[in-house]
MDTraj code that builds the backbone (N, CA, C; nanometers):
import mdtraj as md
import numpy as np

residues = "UNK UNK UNK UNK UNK UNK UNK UNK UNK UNK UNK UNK UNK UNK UNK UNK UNK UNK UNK UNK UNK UNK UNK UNK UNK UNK UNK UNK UNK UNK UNK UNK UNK UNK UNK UNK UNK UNK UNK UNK UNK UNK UNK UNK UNK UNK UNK UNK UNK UNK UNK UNK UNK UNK UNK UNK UNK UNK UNK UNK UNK UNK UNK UNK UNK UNK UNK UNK UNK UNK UNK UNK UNK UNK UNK UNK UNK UNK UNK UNK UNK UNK UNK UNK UNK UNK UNK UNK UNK UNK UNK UNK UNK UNK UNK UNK UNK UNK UNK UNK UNK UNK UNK UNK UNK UNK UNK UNK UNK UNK UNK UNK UNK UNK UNK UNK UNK UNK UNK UNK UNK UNK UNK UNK UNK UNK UNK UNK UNK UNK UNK UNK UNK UNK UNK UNK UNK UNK UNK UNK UNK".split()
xyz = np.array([
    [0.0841, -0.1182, 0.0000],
    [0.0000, 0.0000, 0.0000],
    [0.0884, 0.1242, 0.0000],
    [0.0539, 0.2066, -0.1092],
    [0.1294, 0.3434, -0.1453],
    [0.0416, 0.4216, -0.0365],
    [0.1288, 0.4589, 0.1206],
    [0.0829, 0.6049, 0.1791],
    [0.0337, 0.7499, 0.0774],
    [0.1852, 0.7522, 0.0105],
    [0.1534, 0.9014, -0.0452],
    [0.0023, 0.8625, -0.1328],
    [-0.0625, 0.7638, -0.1481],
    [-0.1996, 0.8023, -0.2330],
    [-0.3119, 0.8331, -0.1680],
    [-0.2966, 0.8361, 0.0013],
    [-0.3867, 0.8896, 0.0825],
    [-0.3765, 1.0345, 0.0871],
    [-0.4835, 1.0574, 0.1178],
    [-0.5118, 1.2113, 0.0920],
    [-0.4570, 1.2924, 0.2374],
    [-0.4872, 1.2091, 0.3501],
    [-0.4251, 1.2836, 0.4451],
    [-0.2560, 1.2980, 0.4363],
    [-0.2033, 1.1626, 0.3837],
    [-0.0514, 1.1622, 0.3610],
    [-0.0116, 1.2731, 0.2927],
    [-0.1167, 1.3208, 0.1232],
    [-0.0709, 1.4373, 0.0946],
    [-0.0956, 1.5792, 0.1173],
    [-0.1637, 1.5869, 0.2199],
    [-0.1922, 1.6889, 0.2718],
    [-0.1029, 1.7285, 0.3669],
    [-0.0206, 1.6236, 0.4110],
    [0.0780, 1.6158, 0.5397],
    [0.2060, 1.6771, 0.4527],
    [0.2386, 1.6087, 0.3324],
    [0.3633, 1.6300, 0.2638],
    [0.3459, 1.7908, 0.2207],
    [0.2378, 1.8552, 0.1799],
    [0.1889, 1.9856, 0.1445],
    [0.2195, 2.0928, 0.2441],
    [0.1816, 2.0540, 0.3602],
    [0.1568, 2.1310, 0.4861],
    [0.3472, 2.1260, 0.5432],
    [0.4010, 2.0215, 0.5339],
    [0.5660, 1.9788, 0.6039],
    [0.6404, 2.1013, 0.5017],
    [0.5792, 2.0841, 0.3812],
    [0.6522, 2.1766, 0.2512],
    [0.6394, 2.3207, 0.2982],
    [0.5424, 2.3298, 0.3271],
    [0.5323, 2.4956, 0.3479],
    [0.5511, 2.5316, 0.4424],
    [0.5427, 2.4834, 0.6065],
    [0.6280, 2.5122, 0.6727],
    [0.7891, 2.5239, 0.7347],
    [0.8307, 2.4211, 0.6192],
    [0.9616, 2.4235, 0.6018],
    [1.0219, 2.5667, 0.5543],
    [0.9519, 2.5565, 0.4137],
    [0.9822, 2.7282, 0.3486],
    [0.9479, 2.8482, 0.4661],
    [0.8326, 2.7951, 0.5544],
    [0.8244, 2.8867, 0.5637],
    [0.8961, 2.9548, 0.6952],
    [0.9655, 2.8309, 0.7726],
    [1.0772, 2.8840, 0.8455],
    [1.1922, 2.9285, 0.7815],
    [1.2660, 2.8969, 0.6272],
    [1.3742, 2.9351, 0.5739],
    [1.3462, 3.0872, 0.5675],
    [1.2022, 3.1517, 0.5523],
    [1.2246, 3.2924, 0.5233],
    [1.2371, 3.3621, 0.6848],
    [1.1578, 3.2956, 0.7406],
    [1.1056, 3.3604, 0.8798],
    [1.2764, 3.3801, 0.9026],
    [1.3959, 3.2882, 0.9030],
    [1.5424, 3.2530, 0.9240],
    [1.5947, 3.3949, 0.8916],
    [1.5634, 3.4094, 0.7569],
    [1.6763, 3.4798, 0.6928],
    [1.5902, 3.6258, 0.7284],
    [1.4459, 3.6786, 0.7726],
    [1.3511, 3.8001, 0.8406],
    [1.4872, 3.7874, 0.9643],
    [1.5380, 3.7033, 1.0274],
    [1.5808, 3.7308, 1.1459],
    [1.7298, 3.7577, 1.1169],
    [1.7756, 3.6719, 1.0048],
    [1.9242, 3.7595, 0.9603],
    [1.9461, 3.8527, 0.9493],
    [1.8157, 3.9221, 0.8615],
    [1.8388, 4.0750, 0.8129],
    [1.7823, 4.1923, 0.8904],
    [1.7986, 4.1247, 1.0442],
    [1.7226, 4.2285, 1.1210],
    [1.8304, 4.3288, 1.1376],
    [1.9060, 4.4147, 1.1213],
    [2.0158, 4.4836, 1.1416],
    [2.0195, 4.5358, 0.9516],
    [1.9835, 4.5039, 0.8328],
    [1.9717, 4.4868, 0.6838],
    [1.9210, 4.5996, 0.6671],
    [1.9890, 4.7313, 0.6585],
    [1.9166, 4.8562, 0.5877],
    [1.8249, 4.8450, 0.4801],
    [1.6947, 4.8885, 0.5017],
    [1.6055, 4.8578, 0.3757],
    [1.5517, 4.7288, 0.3722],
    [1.5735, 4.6437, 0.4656],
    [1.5104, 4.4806, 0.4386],
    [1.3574, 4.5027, 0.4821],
    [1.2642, 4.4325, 0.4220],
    [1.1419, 4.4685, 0.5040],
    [1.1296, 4.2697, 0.4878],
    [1.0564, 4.2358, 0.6303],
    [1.0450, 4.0877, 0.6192],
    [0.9471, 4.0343, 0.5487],
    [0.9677, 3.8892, 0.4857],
    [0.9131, 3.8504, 0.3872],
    [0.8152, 3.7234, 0.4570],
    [0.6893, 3.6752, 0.4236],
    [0.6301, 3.5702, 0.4674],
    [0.6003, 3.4620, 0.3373],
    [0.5231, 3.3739, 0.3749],
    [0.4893, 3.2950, 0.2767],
    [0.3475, 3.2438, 0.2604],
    [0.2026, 3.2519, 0.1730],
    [0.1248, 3.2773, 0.2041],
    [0.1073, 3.0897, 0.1998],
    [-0.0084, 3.0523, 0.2481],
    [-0.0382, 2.9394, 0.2986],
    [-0.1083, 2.8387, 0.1807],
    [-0.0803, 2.6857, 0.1620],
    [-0.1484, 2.6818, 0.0520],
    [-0.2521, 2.6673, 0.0367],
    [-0.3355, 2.6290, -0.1083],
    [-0.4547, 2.6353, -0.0896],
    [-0.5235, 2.4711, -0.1438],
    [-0.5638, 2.4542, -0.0160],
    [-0.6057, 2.3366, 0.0109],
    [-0.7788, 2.3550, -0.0604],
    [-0.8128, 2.4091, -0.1432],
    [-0.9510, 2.3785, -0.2112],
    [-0.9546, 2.2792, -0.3294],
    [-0.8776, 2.2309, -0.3519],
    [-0.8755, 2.1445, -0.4823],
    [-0.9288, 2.0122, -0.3869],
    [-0.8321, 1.9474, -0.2597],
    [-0.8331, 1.8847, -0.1965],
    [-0.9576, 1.8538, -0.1450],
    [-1.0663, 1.9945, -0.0664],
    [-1.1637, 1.9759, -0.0311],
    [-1.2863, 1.9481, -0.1118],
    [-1.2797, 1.9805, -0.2184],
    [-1.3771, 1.9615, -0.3410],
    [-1.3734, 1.8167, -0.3747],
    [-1.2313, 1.7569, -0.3998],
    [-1.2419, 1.5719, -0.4000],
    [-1.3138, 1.5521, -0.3096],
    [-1.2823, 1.5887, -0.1732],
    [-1.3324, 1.5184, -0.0510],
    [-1.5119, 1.5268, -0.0391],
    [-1.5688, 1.6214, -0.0948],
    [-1.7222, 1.6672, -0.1382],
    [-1.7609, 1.6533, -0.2396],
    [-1.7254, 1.5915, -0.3459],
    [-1.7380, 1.5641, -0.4760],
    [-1.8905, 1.5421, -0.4974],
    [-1.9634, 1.4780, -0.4272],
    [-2.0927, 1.4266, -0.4075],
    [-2.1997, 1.4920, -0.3500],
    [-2.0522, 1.6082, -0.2283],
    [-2.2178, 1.6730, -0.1392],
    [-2.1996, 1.8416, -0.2345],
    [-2.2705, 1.9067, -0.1487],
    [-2.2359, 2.0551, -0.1617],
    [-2.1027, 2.1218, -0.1595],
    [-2.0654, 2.1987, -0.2557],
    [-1.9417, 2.2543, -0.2849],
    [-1.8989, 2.3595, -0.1385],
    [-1.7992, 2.3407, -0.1145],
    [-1.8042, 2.4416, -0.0168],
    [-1.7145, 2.5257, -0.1049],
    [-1.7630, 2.6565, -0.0363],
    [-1.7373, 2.7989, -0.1078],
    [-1.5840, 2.8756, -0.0082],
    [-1.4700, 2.9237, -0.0725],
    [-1.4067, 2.9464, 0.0189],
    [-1.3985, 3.1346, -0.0039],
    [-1.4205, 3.2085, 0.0866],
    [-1.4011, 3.3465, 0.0986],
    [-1.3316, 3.3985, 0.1674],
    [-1.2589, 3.5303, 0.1383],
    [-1.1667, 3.5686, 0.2223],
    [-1.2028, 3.6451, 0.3044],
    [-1.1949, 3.6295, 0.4242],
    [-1.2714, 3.6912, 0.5688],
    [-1.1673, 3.8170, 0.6247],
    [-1.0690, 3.8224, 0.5911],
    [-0.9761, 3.9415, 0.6600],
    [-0.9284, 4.0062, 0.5322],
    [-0.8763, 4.1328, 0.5224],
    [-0.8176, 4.2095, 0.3988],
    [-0.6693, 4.1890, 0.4096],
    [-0.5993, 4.0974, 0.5160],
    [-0.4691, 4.0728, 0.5318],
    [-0.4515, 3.9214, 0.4635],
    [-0.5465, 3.8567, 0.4241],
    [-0.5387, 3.7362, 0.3826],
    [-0.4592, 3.7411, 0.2577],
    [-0.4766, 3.8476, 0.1483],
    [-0.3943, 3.8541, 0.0280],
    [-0.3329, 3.9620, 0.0032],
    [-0.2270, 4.0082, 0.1086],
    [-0.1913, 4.1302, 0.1314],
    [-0.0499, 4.0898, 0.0625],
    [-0.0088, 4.2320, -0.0011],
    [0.1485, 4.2074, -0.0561],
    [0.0989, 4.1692, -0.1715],
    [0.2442, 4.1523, -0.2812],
    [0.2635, 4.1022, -0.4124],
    [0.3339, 3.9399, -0.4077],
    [0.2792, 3.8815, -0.4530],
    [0.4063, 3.7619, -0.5386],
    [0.5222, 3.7720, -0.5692],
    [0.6312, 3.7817, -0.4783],
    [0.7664, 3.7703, -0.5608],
    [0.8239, 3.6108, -0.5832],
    [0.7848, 3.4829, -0.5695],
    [0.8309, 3.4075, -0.6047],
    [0.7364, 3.2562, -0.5693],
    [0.7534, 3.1917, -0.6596],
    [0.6166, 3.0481, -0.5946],
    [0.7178, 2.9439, -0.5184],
    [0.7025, 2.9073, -0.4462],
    [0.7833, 2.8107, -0.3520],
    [0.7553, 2.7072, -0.3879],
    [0.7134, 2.6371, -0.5144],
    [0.7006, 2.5149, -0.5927],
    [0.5216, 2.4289, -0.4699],
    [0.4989, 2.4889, -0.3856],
    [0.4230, 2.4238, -0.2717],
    [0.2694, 2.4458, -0.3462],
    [0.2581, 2.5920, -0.3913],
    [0.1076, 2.6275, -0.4099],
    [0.1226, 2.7271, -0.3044],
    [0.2328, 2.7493, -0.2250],
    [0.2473, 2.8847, -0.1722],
    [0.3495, 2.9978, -0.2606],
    [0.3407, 3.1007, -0.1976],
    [0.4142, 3.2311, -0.2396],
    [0.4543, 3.3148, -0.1469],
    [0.5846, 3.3861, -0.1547],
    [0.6920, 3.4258, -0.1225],
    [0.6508, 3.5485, -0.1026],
    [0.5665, 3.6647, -0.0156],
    [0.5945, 3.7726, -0.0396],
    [0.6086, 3.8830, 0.0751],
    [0.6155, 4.0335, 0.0312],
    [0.6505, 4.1027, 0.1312],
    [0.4755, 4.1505, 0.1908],
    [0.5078, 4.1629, 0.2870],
    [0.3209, 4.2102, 0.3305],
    [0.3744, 4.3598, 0.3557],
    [0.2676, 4.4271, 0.3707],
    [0.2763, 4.6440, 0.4155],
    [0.3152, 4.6100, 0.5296],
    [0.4171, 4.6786, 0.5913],
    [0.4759, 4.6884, 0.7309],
    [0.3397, 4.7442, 0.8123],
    [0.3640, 4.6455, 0.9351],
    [0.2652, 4.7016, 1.0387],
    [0.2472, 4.8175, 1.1391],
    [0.4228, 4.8022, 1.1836],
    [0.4986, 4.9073, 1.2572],
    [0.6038, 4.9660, 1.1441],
    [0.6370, 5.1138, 1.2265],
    [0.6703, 5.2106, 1.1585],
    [0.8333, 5.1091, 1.1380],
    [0.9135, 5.1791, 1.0393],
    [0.9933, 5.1322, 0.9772],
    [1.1467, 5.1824, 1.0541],
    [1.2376, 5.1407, 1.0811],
    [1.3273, 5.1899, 1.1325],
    [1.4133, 5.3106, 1.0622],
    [1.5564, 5.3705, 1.1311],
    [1.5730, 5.4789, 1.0289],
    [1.6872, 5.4664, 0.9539],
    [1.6557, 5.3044, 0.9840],
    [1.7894, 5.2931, 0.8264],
    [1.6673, 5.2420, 0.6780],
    [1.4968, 5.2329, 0.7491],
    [1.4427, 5.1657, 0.6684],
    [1.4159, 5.0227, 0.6798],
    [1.4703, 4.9285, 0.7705],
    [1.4453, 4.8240, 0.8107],
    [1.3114, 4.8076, 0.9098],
    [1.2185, 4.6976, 0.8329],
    [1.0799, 4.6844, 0.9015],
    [1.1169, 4.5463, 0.9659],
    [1.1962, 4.4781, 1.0026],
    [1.1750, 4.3558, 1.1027],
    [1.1817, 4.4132, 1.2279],
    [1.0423, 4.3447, 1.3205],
    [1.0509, 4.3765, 1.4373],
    [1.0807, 4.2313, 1.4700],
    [1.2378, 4.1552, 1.5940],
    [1.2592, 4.0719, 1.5689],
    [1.1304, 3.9904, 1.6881],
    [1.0911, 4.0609, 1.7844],
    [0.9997, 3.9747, 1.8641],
    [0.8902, 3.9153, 1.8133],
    [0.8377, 4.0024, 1.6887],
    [0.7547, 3.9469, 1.6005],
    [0.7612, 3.8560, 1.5578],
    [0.8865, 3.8773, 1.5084],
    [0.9740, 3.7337, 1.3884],
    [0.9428, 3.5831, 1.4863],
    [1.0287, 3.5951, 1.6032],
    [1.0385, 3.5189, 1.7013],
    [0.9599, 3.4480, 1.7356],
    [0.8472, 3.4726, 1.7585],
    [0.6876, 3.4855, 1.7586],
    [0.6500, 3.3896, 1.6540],
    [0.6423, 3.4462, 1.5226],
    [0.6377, 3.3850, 1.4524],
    [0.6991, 3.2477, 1.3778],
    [0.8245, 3.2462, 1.4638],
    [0.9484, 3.0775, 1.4211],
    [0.8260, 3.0076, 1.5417],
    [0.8199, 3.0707, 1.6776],
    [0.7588, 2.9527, 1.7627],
    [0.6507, 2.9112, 1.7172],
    [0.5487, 2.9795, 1.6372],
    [0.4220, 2.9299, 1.5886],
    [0.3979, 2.8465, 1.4978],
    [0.5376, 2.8765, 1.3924],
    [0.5922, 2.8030, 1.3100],
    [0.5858, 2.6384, 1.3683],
    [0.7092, 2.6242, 1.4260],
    [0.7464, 2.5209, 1.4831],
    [0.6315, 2.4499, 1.5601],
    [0.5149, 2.5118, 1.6589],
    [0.4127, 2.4440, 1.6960],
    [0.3278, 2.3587, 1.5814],
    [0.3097, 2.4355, 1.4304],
    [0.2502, 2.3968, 1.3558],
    [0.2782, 2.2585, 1.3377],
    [0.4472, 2.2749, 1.3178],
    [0.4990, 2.1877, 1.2346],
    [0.4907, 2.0685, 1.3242],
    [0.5042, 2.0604, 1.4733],
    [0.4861, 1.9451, 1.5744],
    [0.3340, 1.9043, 1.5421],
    [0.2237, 1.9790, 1.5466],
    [0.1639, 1.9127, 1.5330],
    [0.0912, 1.8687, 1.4310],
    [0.1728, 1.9080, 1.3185],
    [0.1834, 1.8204, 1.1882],
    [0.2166, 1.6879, 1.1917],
    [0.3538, 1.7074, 1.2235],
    [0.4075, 1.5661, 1.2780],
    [0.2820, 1.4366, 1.3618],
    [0.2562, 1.4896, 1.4814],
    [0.1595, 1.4118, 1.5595],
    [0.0829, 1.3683, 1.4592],
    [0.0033, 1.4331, 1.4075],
    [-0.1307, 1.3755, 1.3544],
    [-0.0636, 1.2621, 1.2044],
    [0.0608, 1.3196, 1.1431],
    [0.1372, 1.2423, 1.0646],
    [0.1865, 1.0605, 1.1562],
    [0.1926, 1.0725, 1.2688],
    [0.2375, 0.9840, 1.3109],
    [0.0747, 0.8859, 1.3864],
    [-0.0030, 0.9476, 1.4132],
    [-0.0544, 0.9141, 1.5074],
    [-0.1495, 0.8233, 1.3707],
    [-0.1583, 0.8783, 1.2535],
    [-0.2523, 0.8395, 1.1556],
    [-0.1840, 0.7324, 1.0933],
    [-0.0580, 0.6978, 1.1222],
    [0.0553, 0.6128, 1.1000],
    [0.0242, 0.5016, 1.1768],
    [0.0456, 0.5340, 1.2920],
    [0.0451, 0.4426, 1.3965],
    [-0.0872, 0.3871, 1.3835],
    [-0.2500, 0.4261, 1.2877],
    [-0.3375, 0.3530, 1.3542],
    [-0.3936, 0.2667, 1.2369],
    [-0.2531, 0.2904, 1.0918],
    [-0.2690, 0.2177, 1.0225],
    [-0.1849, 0.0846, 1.0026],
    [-0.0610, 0.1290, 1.1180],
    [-0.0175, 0.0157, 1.1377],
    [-0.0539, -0.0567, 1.2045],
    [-0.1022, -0.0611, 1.3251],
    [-0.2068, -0.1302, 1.4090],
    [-0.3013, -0.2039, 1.3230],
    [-0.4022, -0.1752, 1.2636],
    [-0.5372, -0.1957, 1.1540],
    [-0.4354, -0.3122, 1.0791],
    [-0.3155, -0.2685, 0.9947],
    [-0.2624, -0.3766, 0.9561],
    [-0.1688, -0.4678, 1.0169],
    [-0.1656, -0.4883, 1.1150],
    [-0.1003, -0.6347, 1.1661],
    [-0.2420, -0.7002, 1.2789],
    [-0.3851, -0.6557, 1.2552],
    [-0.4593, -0.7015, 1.3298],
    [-0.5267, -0.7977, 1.1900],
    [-0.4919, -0.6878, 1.0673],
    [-0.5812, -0.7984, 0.9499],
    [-0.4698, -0.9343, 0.9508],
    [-0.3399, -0.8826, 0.9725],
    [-0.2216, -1.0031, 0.9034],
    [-0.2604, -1.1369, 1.0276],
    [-0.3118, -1.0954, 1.1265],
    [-0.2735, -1.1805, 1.2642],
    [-0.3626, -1.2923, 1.2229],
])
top = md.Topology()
chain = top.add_chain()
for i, resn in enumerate(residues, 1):
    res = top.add_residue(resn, chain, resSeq=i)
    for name in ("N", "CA", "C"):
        top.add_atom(name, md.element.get_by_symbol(name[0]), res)
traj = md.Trajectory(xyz[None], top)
């Protein structure tokens, strides 16, 4: 049995992808905190509607809308191969006076939330693991 053809497996590999990227930028927001002119860069999240539409194929479409005006804030500077994108958002706080917008507690903030994600990515990656390995050595027994 091929994992990756489960849908949660690829939703797991989707979700591991983009939080990976999306600590490499959060990394280098915290390198360039001292970077005259750097303003920090995020990565927008992917979009899991293709996914949910298989999964409803039969019932009602669910409709997805954007509820905050920060949801597609910033331009596209680059696709992270994920179905996410690379970009700068409008600084929140005022800008420093070399021009540098990283505030690093923010940043900081943002690696730990990061990293919570990504644990409990993991868990549910493992735990959905663990209850298919179980299921299969109860059919083999």
């Amino acid at each position: 049995m091929d994992l990756n053809k489960l849908t949660l497996f690829k939703m797991v590999d989707v979700e591991r992808s983009y939080l990976s990227e999306r600590q490499k930028v959060l990394a280098a927001n915290v390198a360039n905190a001292n970077t005259p002119g750097f303003l920090p860069k995020d990565v927008t999240k992917p979009d899991f509607s293709r996914e949910i539409e298989k999964l409803t194929a039969n019932k009602q479409k669910l409709k997805l809308t954007m509820t905050d005006e920060h949801h597609l804030s910033g331009l596209p500077e680059k696709d992270n191969g994920q179905g996410g994108l690379v970009y700068t958002p409008k600084p929140t706080n005022p800008l420093s006076i070399d021009g540098n917008g990283v505030v690093l507690e923010d940043q900081l903030n943002e690696v730990s939330k990061n990293k919570g994600d990504y644990n409990r990515m993991i868990t549910i990656y493992s735990s959905f693991k663990g209850m298919l390995q179980t299921a299969n050595t109860k059919i083999n027994s």
